[in-house]
TORBAVO-939948 format. One line per 3 residues: number of its first residue (from 1); their letters; for each residue x, y, z of N, C-alpha, C. Coordinates in steps of 0.02 Angstrom, whole numbers, plus 50000, padded with zeros to 5 digits. Atoms other than C-alpha are relative to their C-alpha. Example, Ala and Ser with C-alpha at 12.3 -4.5 7.8 and 13.67 -1.06 7.14 Angstrom:
BEGIN
1 = AS = 50045:49941:50000:50615:49775:50390:50045:50060:50000  49958:49941:49997:50684:49947:50357:49961:50055:50037
***
This chain:
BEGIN
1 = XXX = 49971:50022:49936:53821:47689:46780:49958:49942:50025  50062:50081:49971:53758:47514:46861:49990:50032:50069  50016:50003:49930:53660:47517:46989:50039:49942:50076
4 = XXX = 49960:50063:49943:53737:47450:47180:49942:49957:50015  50030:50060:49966:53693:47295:47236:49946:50009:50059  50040:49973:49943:53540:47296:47349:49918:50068:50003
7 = XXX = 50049:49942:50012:53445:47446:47268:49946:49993:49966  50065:50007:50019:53277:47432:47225:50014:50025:49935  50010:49983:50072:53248:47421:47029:49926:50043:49991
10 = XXX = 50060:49980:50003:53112:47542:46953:49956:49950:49968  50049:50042:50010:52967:47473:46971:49982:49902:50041  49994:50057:49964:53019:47341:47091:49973:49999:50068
13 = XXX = 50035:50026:49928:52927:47262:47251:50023:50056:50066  49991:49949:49933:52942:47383:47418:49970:49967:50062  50036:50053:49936:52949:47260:47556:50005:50034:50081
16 = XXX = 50014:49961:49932:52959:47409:47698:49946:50050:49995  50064:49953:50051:52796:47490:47604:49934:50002:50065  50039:49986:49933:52679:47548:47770:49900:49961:50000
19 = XXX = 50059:49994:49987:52518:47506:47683:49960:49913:50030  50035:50051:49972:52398:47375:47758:49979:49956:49953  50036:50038:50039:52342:47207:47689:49962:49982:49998
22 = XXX = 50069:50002:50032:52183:47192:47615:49964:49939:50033  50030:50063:49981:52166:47014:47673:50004:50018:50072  50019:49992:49943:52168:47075:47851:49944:50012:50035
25 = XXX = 50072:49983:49973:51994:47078:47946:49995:50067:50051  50003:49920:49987:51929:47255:47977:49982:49976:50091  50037:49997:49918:51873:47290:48174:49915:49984:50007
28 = XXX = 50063:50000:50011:51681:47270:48217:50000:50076:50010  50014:49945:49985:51590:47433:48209:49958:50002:50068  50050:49987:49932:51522:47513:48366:49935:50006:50004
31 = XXX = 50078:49993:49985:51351:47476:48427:49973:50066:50011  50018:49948:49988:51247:47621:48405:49977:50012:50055  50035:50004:49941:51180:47693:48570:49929:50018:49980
34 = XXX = 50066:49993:50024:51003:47675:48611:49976:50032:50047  50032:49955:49966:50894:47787:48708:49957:49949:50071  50034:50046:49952:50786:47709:48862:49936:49965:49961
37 = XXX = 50040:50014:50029:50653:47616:48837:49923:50024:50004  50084:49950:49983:50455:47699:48814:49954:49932:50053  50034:50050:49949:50368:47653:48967:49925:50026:49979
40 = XXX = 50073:50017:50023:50194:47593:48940:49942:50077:50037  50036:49957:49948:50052:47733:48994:49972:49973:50054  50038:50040:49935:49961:47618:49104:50072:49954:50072
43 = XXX = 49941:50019:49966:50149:47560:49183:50003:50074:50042  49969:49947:49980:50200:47754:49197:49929:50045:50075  50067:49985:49965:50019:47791:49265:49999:49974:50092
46 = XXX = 49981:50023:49946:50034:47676:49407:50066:50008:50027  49942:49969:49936:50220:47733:49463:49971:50073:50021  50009:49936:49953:50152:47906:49488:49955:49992:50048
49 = XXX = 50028:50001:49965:50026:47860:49574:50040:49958:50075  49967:50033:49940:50129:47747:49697:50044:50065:50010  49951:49942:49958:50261:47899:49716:49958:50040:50025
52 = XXX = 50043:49949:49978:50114:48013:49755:49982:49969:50067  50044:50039:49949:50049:47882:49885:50042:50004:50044  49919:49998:49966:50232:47868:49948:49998:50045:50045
55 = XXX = 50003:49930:49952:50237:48080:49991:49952:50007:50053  50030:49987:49976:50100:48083:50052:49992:49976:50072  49985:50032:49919:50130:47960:50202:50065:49998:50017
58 = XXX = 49957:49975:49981:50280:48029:50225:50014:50075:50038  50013:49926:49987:50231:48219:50233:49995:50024:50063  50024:49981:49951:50206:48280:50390:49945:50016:50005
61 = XXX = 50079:49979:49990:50034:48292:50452:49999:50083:50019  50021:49932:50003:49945:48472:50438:49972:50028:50073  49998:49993:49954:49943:48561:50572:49914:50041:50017
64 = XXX = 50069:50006:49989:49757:48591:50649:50001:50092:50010  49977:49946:49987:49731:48795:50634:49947:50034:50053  50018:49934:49934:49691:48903:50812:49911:50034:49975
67 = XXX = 50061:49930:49999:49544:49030:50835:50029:50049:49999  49970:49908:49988:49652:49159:50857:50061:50009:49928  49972:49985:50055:49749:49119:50695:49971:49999:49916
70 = XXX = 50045:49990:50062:49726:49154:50502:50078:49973:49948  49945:50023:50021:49835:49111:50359:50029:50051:49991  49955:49919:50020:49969:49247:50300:49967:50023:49931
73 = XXX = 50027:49926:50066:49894:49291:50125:49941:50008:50018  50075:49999:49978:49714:49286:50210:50004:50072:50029  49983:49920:49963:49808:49431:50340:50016:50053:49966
76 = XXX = 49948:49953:50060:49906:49504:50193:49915:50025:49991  50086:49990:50039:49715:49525:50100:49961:50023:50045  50042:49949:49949:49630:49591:50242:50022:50060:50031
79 = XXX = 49981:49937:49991:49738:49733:50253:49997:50045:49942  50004:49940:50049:49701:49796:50106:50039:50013:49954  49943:49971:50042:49877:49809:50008:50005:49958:49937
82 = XXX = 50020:50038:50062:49836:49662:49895:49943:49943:50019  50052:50078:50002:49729:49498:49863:50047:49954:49991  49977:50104:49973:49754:49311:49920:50077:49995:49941
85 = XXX = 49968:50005:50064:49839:49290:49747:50057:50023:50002  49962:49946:50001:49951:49448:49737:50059:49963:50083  50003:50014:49923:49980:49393:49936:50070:49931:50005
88 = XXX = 49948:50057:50009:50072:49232:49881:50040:49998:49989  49939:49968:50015:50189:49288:49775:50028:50019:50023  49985:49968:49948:50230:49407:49882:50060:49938:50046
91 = XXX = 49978:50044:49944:50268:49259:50015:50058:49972:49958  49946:50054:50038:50355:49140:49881:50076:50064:49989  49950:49948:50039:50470:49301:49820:50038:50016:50082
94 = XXX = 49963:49967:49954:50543:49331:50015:49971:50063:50023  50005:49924:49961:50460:49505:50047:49950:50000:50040  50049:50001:49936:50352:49448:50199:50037:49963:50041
97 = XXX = 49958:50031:49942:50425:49432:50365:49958:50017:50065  50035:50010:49924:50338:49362:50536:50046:50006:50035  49990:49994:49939:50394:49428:50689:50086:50000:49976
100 = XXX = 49954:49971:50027:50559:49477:50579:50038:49958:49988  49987:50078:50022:50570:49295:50516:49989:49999:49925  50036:49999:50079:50551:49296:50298:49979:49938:50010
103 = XXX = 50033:50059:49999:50420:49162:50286:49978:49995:49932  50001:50042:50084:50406:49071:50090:49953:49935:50012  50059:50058:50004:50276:48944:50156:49927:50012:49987
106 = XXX = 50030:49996:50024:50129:48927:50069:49935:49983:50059  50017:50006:49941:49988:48918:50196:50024:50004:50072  49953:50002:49933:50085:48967:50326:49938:50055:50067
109 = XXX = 50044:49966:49954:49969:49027:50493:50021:50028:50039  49987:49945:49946:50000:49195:50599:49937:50019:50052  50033:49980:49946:49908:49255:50746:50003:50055:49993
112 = XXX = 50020:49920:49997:49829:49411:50772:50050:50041:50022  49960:49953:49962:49945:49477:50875:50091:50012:49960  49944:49977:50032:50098:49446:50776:50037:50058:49935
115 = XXX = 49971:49919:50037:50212:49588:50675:50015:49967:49938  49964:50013:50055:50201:49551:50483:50025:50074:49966  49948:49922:50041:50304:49665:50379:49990:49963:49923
118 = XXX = 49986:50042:50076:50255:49647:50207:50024:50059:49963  49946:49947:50048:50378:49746:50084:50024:50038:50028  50007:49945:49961:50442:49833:50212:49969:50053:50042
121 = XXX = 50053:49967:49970:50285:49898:50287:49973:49946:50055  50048:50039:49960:50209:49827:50435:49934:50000:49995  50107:49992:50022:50004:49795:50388:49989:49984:50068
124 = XXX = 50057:50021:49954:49854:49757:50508:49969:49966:49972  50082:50051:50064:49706:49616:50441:49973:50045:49995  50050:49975:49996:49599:49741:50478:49999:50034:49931
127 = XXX = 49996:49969:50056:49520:49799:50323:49984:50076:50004  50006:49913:49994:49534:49967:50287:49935:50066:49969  50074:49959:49982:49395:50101:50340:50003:50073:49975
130 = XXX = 49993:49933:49989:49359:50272:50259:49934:50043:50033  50053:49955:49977:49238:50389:50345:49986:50060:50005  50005:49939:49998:49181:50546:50319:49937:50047:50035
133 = XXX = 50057:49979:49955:49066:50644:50450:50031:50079:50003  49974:49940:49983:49015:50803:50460:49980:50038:50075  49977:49999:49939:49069:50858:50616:49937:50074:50041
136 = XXX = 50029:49953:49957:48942:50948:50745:50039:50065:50049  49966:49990:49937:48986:51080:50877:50002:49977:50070  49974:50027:49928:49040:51029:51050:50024:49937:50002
139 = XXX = 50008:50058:50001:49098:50889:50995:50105:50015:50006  49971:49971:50013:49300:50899:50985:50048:49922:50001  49962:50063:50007:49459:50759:50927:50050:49985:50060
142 = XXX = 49952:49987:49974:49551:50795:51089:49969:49954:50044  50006:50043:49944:49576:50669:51228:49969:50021:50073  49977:49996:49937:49606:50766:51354:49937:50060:50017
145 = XXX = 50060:49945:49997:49444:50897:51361:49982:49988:50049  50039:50010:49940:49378:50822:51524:49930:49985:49959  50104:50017:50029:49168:50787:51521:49969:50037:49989
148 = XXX = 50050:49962:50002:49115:50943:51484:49989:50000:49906  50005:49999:50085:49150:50913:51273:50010:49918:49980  49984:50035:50040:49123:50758:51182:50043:49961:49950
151 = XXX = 49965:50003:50060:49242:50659:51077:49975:49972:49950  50013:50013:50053:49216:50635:50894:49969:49932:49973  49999:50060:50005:49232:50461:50904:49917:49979:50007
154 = XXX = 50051:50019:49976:49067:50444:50975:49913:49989:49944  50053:49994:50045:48966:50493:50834:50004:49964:49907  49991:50036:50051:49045:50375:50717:50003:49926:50036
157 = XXX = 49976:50068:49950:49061:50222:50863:49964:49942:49973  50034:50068:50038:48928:50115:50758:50025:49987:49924  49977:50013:50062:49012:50117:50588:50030:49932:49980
160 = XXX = 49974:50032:49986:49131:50008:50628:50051:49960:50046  49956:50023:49943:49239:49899:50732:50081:49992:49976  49910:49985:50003:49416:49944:50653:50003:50063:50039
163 = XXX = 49973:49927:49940:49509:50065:50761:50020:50051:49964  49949:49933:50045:49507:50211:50653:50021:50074:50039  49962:49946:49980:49564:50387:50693:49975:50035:49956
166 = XXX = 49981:49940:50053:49537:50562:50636:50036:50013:49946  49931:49960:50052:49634:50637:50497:49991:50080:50054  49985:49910:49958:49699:50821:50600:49958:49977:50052
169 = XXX = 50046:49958:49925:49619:50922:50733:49942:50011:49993  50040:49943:49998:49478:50990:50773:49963:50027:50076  50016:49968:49944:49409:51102:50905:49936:49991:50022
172 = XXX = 50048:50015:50005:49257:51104:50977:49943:50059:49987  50049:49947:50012:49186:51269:50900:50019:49984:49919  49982:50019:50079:49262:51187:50720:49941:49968:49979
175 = XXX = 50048:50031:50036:49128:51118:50604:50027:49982:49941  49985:50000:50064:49118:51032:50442:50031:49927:50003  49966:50056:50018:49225:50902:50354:50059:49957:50046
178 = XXX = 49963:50001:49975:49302:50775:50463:50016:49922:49989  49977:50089:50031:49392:50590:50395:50025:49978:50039  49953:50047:49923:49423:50461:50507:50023:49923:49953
181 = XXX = 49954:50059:50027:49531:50294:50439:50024:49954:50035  49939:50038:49950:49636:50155:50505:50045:49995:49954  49946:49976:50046:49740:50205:50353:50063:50030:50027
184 = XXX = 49964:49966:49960:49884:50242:50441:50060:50057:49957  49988:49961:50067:49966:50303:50283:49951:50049:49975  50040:49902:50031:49830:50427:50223:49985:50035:50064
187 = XXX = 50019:49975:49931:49815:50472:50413:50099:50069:49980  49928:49965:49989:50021:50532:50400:50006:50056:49927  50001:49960:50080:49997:50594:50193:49957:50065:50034
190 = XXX = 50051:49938:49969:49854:50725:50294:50025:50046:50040  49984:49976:49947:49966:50756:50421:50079:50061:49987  49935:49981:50018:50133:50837:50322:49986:50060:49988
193 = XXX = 50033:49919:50022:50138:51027:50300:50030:49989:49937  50002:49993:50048:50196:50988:50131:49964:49965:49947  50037:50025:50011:50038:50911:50075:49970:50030:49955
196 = XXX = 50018:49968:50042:49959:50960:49925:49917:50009:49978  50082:49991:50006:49782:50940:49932:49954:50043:50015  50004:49902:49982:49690:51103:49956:49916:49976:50040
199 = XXX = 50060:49989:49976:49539:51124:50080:49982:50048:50019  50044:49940:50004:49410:51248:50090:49961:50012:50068  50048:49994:49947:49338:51326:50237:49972:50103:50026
202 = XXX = 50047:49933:49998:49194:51462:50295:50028:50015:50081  49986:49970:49931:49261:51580:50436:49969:50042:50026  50028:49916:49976:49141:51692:50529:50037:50009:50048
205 = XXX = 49950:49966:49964:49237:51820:50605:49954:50041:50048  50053:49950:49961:49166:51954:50746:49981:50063:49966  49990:49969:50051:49187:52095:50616:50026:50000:49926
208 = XXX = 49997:49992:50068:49191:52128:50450:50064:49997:49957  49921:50016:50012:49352:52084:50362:50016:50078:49940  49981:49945:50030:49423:52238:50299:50050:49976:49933
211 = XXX = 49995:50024:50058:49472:52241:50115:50096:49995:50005  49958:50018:49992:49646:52268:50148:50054:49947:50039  49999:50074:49946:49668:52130:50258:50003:49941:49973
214 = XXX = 50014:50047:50050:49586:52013:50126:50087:50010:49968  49958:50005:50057:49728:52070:50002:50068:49991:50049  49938:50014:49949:49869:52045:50152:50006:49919:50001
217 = XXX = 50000:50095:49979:49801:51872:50165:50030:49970:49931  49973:50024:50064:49813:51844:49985:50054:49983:49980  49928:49990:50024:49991:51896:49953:50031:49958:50063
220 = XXX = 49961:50057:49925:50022:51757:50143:50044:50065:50031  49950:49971:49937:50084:51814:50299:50047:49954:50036  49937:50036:49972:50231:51768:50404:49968:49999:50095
223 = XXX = 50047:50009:49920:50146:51717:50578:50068:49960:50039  49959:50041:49920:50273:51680:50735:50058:49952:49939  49924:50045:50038:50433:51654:50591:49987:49973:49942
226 = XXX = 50025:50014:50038:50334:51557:50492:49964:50036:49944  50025:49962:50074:50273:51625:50300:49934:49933:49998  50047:50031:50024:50096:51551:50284:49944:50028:49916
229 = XXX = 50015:49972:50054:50015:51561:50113:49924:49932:49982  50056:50037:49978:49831:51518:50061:49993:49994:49915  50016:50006:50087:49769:51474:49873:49957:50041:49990
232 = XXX = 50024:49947:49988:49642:51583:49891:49948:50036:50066  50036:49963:49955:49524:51706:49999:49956:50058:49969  50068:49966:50032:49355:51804:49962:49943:49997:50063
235 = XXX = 50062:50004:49947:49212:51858:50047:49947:49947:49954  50070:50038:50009:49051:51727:50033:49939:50051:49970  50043:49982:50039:48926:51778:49910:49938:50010:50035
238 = XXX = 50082:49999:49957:48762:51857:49979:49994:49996:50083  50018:50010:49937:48835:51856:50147:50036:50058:50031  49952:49944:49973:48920:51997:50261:50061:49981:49996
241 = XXX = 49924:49995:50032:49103:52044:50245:50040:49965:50075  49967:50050:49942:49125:51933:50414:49998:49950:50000  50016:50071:50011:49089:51777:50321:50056:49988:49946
244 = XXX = 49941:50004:50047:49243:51740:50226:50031:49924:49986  49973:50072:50026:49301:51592:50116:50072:49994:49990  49914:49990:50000:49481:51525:50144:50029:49923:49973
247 = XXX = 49986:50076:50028:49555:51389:50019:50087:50003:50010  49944:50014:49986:49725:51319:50089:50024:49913:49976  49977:50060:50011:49826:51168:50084:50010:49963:50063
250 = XXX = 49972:50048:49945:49843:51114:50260:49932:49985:50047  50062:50012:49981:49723:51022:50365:50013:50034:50070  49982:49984:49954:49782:51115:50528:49941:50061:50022
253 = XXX = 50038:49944:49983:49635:51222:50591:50016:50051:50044  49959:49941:49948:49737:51299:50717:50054:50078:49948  49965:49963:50015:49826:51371:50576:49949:50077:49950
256 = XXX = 50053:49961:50016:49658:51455:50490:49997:50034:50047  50050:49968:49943:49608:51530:50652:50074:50068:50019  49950:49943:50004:49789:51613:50668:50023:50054:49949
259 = XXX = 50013:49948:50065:49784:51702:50510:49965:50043:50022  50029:49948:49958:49656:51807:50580:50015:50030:50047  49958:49969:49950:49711:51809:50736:50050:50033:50012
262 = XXX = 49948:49949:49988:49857:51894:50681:50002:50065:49977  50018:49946:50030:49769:52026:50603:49941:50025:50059  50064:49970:49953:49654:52054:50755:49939:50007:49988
265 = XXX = 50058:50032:50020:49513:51973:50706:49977:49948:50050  50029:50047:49954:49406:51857:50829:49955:49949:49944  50041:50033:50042:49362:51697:50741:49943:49986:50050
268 = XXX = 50073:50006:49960:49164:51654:50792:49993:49926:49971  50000:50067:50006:49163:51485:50703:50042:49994:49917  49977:50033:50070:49260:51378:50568:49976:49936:49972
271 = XXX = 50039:50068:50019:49160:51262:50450:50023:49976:49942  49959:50017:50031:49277:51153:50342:49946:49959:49935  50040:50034:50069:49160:51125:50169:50014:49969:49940
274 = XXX = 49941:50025:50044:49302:51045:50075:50058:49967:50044  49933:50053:49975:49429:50916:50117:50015:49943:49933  49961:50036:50063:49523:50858:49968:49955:49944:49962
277 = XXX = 50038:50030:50053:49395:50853:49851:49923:49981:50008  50065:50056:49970:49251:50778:49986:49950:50067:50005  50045:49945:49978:49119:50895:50015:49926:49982:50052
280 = XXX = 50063:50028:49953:48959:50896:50113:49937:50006:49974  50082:50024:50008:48826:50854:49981:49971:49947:50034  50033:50066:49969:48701:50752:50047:50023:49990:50060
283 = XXX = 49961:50035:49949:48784:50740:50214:49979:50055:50065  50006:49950:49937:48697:50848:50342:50009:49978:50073  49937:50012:49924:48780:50890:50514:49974:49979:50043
286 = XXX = 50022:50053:49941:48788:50763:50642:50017:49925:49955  50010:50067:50032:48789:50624:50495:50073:49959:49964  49938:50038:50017:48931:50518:50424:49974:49940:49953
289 = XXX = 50025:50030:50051:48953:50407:50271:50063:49949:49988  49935:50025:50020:49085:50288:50200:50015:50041:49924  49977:49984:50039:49188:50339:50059:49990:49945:49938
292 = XXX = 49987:50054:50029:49174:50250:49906:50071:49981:49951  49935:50018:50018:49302:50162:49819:50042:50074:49974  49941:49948:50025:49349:50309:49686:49999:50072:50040
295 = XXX = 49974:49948:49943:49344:50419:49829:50067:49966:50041  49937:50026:49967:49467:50326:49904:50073:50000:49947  49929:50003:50024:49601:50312:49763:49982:50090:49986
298 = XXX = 49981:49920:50014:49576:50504:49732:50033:50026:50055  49961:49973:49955:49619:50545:49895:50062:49949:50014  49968:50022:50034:49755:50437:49863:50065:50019:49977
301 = XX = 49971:49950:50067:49817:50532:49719:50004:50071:50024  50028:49924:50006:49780:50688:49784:50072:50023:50025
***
């Protein structure tokens, strides 16, 4: 059959054929990109120093600091709960607030009188005081005694000039172990009847503690509603059966003296020879000592 007119022979020219001609000039290629250029050290040297020169007379001038003020991690650190260091962080992280303001400035200056709250706790600068004296008779922790009894305070008044405080009561026929703090936290840990720290104390009674009595105490009595219970009880070695040793957990001497008293017993004196852990070597009565450190984290822990 012939081919029609018009139809490409095989092997013949393809003048609607898409591809490109060779003799056509390609595009330029794209300039590679280049990075900045390295500035000289002695160039880069002198801009920091001009930007530094810049801030600096720009900054606000420092403000001149009081007599009556300190910085905040200086206050933080003189309370005792951390150091300068620790103190900062603290500040930078939000969990210190003046006068119930969060303050994040680094030198930032408070006044004595103002309320920091660090972590939720309100501190004092004052650094924190332990003292342990053992306590004379007539001497007694109560305000209100009038002038015929002594308060406690008196015989610790040169120690120091933080405002510490007792831990408990005491009477003024009580003797023995008696801790004073501006710990206001181991003041409240002393103060809980569910406190676990056990103290020991010598009770002379007006008579002789009858054996069944002892073993009443042992097994705790229920005084005015209350179930009181003691760790233990024994008569004192080498001494009459009206000298009796009583190891409890609470620092409440009112509550020693009712134990007896509810057994019809007349206490004659209570002398507290144990207080969580402290005792009265070396410490004869009338005298007072500081605590040292790992006396301080034991009671603490205790």
């Amino acid at each position: 059959m012939n081919n029609k007119e018009g139809n490409n022979k095989r092997g013949g020219s393809r003048p609607n054929s898409s591809r490109s001609n060779s003799s056509k000039p390609k595009p330029p290629m794209p300039k590679r990109a280049q990075g900045p250029k390295k500035v000289k050290p002695e160039v880069k040297a002198a801009q920091e120093a001009a930007a530094e020169k810049f801030r600096k007379q720009n900054q606000p001038a420092k403000r001149q600091k009081a007599s009556d003020e300190i910085r905040l991690n200086k206050y933080i650190a003189n309370s005792g709960v951390c150091s300068r260091r620790d103190a900062d962080i603290y500040i930078q992280s939000g969990n210190v607030k003046v006068n119930g303001v969060p303050v994040t400035e680094m030198g930032y200056l408070v006044k004595l009188n103002d309320v920091v709250n660090f972590d939720g706790v309100v501190i004092t600068p004052e650094k924190k005081e332990y003292i342990l004296l053992n306590k004379p008779k007539n001497f007694t922790t109560a305000q209100d005694e009038g002038q015929e009894y002594r308060n406690v305070l008196e015989l610790v008044r040169g120690a120091t000039n933080a405002k510490i405080a007792p831990v408990g009561r005491m009477d003024k026929n009580t003797t023995g172990l008696l801790l004073f703090t501006n710990d206001n936290d181991l003041i409240r840990k002393f103060t809980l009847p569910n406190q676990k720290s056990s103290k020991i104390y010598q009770v002379s009674l007006d008579k002789n503690l009858k054996y069944e009595d002892l073993e009443k105490i042992s097994k705790g009595l229920v005084i005015e509603g209350h179930r009181v219970s003691v760790e233990e009880v024994s008569y004192i070695e080498k001494e009459a059966k009206s000298e009796v040793g009583l190891k409890l957990r609470t620092s409440n001497v009112k509550v020693v003296r009712a134990i007896f008293e509810h057994l019809e017993y007349n206490v004659l004196r209570i002398d507290r020879v144990s207080f969580a852990g402290l005792t009265k070597k070396n410490l004869p009565r009338g005298n007072w000592r500081f605590l040292t450190n790992q006396e301080v984290i034991n009671l603490k822990n205790a």
